[in-house]
N, C-alpha and C positions, 0 to 999 in steps of 0.2 A: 324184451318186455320189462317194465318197471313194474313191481311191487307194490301193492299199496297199501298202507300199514292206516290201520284206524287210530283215528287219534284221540289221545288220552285225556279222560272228562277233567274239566276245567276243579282243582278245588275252593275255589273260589267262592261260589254260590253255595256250596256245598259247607263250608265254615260260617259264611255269614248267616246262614238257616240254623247252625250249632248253635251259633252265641242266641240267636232267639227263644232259638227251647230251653237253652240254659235260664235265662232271664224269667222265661214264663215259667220254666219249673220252678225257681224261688219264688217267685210270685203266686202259683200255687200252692207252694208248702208253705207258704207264711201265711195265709189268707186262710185255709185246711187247720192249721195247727191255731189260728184265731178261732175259729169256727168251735173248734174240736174242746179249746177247755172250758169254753161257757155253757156245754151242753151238759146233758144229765148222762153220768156215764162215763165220763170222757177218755178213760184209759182203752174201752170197746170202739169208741171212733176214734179214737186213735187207729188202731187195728183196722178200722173199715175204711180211715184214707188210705191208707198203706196200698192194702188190698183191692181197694175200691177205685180208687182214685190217682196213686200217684204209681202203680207199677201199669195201669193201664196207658198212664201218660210216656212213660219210657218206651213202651211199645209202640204207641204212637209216633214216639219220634224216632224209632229206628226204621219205622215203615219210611216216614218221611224224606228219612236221611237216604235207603235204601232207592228209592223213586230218585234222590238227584245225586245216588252214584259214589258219593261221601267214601265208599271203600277203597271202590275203585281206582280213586281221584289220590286218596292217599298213599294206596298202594303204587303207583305209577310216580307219585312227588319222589315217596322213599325208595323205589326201586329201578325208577326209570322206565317200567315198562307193566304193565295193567294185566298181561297175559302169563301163563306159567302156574306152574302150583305152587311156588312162594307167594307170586303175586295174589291169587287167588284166597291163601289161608289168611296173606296181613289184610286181605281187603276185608275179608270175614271178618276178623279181628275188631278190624278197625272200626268196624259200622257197630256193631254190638260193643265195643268199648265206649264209644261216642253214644250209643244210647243210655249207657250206664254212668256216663257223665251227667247227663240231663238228669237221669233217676238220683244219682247223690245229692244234684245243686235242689232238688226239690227234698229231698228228705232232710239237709242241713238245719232247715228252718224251724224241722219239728222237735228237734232234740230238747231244744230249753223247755218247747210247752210237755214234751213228756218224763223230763227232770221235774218239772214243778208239780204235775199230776199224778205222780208217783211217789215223788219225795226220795228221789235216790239221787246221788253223785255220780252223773254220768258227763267228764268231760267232754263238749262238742269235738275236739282234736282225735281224740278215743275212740269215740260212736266213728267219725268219719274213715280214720284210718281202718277199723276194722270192715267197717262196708266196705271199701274200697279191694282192700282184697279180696275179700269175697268177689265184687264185680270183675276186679280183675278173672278170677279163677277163673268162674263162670263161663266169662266170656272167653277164654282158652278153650276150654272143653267144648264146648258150641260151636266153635269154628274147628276145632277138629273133627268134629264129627257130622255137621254140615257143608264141611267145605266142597268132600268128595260131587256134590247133588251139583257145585256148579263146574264142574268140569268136562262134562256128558250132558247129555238128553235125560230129562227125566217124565218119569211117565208115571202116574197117580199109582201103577204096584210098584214100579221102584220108590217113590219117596216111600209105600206105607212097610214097604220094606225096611227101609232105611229107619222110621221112627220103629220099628216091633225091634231090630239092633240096636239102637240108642238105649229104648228102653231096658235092655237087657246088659248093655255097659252099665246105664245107670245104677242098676239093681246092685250086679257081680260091684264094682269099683266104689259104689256109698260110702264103704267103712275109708277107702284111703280121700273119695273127693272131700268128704266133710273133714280130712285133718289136712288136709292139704289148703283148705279155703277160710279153716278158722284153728285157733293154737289151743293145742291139745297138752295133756299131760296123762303119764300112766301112773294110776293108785298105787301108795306104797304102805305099808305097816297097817295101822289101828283102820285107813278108808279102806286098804284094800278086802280086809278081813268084813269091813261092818256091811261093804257092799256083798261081799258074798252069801255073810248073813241074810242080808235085803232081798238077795235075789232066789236064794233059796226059800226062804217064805212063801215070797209071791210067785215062784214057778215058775219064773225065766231065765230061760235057757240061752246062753250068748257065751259065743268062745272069747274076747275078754272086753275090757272096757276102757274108756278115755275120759278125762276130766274136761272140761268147757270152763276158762275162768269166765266168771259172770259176775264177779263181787263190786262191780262200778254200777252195771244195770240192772241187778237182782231178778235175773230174769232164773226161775224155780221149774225147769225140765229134764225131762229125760226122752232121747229119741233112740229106737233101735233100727241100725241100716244092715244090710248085707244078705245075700244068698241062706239059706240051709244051708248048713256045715259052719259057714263063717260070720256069724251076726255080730255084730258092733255094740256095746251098749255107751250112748253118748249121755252122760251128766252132767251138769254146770255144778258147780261148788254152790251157788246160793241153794242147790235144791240138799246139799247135803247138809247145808247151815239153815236153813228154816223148816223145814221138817222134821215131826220126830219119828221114830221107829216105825210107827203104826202110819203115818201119813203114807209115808216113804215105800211100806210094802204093797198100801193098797194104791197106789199110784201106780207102781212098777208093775201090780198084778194087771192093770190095764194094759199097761203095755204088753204084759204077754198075752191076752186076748184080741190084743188087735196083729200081732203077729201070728197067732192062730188062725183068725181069721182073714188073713191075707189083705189087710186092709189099705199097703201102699200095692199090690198088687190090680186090687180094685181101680184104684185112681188110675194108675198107669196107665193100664188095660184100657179101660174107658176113651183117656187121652186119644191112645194108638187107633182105639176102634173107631173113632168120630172123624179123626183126620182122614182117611181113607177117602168117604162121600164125598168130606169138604171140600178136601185139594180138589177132587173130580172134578164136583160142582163149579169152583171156582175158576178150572183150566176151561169149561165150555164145554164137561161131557154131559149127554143128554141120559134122560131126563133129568135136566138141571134142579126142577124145584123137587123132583122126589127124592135124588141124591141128599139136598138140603133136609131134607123132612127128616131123612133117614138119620143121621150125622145128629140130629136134635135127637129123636127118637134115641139115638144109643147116647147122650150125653144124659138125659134125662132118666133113663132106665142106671145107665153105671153111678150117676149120683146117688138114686134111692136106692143102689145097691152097697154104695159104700156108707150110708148113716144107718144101714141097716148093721153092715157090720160095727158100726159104733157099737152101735146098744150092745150087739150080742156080745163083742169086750168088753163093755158094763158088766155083764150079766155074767159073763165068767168069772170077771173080777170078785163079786158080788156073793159067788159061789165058792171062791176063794175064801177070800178073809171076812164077808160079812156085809150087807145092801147098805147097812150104815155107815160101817167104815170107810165104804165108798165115796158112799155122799158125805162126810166131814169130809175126807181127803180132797172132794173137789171143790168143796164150799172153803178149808182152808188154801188151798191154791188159787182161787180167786179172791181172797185177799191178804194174800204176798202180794200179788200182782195188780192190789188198787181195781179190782173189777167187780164191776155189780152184775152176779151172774143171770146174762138173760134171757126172757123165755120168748117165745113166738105161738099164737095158738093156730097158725098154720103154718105148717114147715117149707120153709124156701127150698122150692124144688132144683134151686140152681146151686144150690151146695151140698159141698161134700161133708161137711160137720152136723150135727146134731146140737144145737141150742145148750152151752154151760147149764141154764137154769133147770130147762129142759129134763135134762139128764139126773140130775139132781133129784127134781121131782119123781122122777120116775123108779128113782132106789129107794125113795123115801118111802112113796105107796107098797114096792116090793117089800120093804124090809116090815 
């Protein structure tokens, strides 16, 4: 009997589609980033191409790339053979690094218009190399941890199994993936001291903390990742250098309201709980449009549940150091950041934030 071995997809088609969405991705980021500084605002659309428009295009075209095999293709060039679990992790790789190609060649464009809308020194060389590892990471960690789904059958409770464990790496491993995908440093002397000061005012609780240099893009945060027991607390130096004492605490005290309130647990959750119907729906399980319904239904309910816990880390905050000092704290961080904080007078049921202005308004009447 002869053997017959399926033969390995052409990369061919699969490159010349790459160089397209490359092309079309700068061609959206330049035409986005035209768009974006003659509007009113422009630092906030900035932010809603990002979000809006050019990370939905990269998924775009990993779907695309996905449909003509793009992993496959190169997994088989560089390995000779399209099957196996090398083959299987570089093809993962490869397709999510190739979408994240497309997602750079569009973000490239925007850097000068958000240098100029900002007024900050952010060389393009800079901006890009630090995307890029990040993309890189990213896309490492995603192929390990979806690769397993193409090796086996899978069946709508294995994948939502599969994302409730992702999620749960995600959670446990935050503190080392965010140092592992951007360059870190540990406080020493007068910051390590003035941070503990900062953090003991505002009542957050984090076994210890890492610096973010940000002094190119003056980008003024603080993000807290990791498990109970081992929480992270991430700052950028520009938030140490434009902030004063008082900004700094009632800042921080949001952030421990939103870890009180489990407010990356919310999003997660949400996530894990909507993919379940979806994948359903979308494999052909019936009731197809109630599955759908259902997947909206908890997408829309976990959203107003996560700007619900916005407010309520407002409101702790608030109870912290004071409704006022809340609202300066967030009215000056919105202009560090060149943004006109704004409002909505009916809230976007498709997101997970609560309106800068918004918020604002609302400690202003509390206080």
């Amino acid at each position: 009997m002869v053997a017959l071995q399926s033969t390995p997809p052409s990369l061919g088609p699969p490159l010349v589609m790459l160089a397209l969405l490359v092309v079309s991705g700068v061609i959206l980021g330049a035409v986005g980033s035209f768009v974006g500084r003659r509007l009113p605002n422009p630092v906030a659309k900035y932010r809603l191409l990002y979000v809006g428009v050019l990370l939905p295009f990269a998924l775009l075209a990993y779907g695309v790339l996905a449909l003509l095999e793009f992993g496959g293709a190169a997994a088989a060039a560089i390995l000779g053979d399209a099957d196996g679990v090398a083959a299987v992790l570089l093809a993962e790789f490869a397709g999510l690094l190739a979408a994240g190609v497309v997602g750079l060649a569009a973000y490239a464009p925007t850097i000068r218009g958000v240098r100029a809308v900002r007024g900050v020194e952010l060389p393009t060389g800079r901006a890009l190399a630090r995307m890029t590892r990040y993309v890189v990471g990213v896309s490492a960690l995603v192929s390990v941890l979806v690769a397993p789904l193409r090796l086996g059958p899978t069946s709508p409770l294995v994948l939502a199994g599969v994302l409730v464990a992702l999620l749960l790496v995600l959670v446990v491993a935050s503190p080392w993936i965010v140092a592992a995908v951007r360059s870190t440093v540990t406080p020493n002397g007068a910051t390590r001291e003035r941070l503990a000061t900062l953090r003991d005012r505002a009542g957050l609780d984090v076994r210890d903390v890492r610096l973010l240099d940000t002094d190119d893009e003056e980008t003024a945060t603080v993000h807290v990742r990791g498990p109970p027991g081992y929480r992270r607390l991430f700052v950028t130096t520009t938030f140490l250098d434009r902030f004063d004492d008082r900004t700094a605490v009632a800042l921080l005290a949001v952030q421990a309201g939103r870890v009180r309130r489990n407010l990356l647990l919310r999003r997660g959750g949400t996530a894990v709980l909507a993919a379940g119907p979806l994948v359903a729906a979308v494999t052909g399980r019936e009731p197809r449009w109630l599955l759908l319904g259902a997947a909206v239904g908890v997408v829309l309910v976990g959203f107003w549940l996560a700007r619900r816990a916005v407010r309520a880390a407002d409101d702790d905050a608030a109870g912290r150091v004071g409704a006022d000092a809340v609202a300066d704290a967030l009215e000056r961080y919105a202009t560090v950041h060149g943004l006109e904080p704004p409002r909505r007078r009916v809230p976007n049921p498709l997101s997970v934030n609560v309106a800068l202005g918004d918020r604002i308004d609302r400690l202003r009447e509390r206080a």
